[in-house]
C-alpha positions, -999 to 999 in steps of 0.1 A, spaced: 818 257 90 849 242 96 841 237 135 810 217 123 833 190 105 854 187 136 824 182 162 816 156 136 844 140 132 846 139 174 810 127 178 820 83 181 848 93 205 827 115 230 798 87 226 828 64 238 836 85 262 797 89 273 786 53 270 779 47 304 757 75 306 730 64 285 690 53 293 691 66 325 719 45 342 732 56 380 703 82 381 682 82 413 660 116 406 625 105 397 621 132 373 656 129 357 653 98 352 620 96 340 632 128 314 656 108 303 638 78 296 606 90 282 619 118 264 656 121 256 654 83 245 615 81 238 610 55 212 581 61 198 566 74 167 553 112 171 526 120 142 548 149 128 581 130 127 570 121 88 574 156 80 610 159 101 622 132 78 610 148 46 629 179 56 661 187 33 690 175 48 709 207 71 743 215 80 731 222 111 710 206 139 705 172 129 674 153 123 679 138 156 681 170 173 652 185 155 630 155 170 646 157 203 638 195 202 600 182 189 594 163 223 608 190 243 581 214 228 557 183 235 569 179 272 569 213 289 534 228 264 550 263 264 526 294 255 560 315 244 591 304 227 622 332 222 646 314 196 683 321 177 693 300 153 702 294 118 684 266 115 651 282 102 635 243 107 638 248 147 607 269 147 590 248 122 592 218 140 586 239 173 550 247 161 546 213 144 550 203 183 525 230 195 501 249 168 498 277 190 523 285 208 537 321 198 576 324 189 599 354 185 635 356 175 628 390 198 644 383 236 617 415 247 586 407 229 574 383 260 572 393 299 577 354 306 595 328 285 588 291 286 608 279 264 647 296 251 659 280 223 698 292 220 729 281 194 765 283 196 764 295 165 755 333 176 789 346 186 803 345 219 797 382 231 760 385 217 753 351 234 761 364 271 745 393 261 711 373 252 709 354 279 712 385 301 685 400 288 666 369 287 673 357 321 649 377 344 618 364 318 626 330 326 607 318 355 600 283 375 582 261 350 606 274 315 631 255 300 664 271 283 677 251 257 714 255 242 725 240 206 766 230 213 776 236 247 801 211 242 817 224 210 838 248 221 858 257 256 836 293 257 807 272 253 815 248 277 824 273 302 792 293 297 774 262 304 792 257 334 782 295 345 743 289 340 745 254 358 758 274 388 737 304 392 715 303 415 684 302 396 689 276 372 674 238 387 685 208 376 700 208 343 712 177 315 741 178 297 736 163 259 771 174 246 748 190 215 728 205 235 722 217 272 690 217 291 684 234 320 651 234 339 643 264 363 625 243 394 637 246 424 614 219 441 641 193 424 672 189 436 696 206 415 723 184 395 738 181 361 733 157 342 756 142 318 736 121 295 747 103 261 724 110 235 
């Protein structure tokens, strides 16, 4: 709890800190930077972001994140989604993105994994431990997504691990959350991107 008031409180400094990261500036990838543009900072109105906004207010991912998390859904279509969180609105708006998409909290119940959907809030230990087990499911076309890589030096460290190995493809760095695609056609690079 208390470590969710401090990466509050921190948010307008590491946007400060970010600001020249933003929209896509100094990229050169032709899928990065179309990501970036058309769906980190789509402006748009989706059909289901009504119901986002009528959503009580949580301590947890923000409004913002649960739209961002929305358009991910939207952008890569997966068929199987393995999740941990205590946000129980991620997999709402998950299958408010894709009706039929099937999702577990389960890290065994599916042979391949489109989509991961991981938080900072599971400790440390069990984390590593998840991903492990979840790694060999994830294959060329999934997405691994991370709530708060950038709220803690374990997290940041773990993100630095997955970045490196040599499956993981190019990968974007929100400070909330961490994307990493699983392509290898695309040259690999992080990302840091002010969201």
């Amino acid at each position: 709890m208390l470590k969710h008031y401090i990466n509050q409180i921190k948010k307008p400094f590491i946007w400060a800190v970010r600001f020249r990261k933003r929209r896509g500036y100094g990229v050169h990838s032709p899928f990065a930077f179309n990501f970036i543009t058309t769906v980190l900072y789509q402006r748009g109105q989706f059909y289901n972001y009504k119901l986002i906004n009528e959503l009580p207010r949580s301590r947890d991912e923000s409004k913002r994140i649960l739209k961002l998390i929305f358009r991910l859904v939207n952008f890569i279509q997966p068929k199987t989604i393995v999740y941990r969180s205590t946000n129980s609105f991620v997999p709402k708006v998950m299958r408010w993105s894709r009706s039929d998409v099937q999702i577990s909290t389960s890290f065994s119940d599916f042979a391949r994994v489109d989509l991961a959907y991981l938080s900072y809030q599971t400790p440390m230990e069990d984390l590593v431990n998840e991903i492990g087990t979840l790694w060999p499911s994830l294959h060329e076309n999934s997405m691994l997504i991370i709530y708060g890589i950038g709220y803690s030096k374990e997290m940041k460290t773990l993100w630095s691990e997955l970045i490196k190995d040599e499956k993981s493809g190019i990968s974007f760095d929100l400070y909330d959350l961490g994307i990493l695609f699983f392509n290898k056609s695309r040259n690999k690079q992080d990302y840091i991107v002010n969201f």
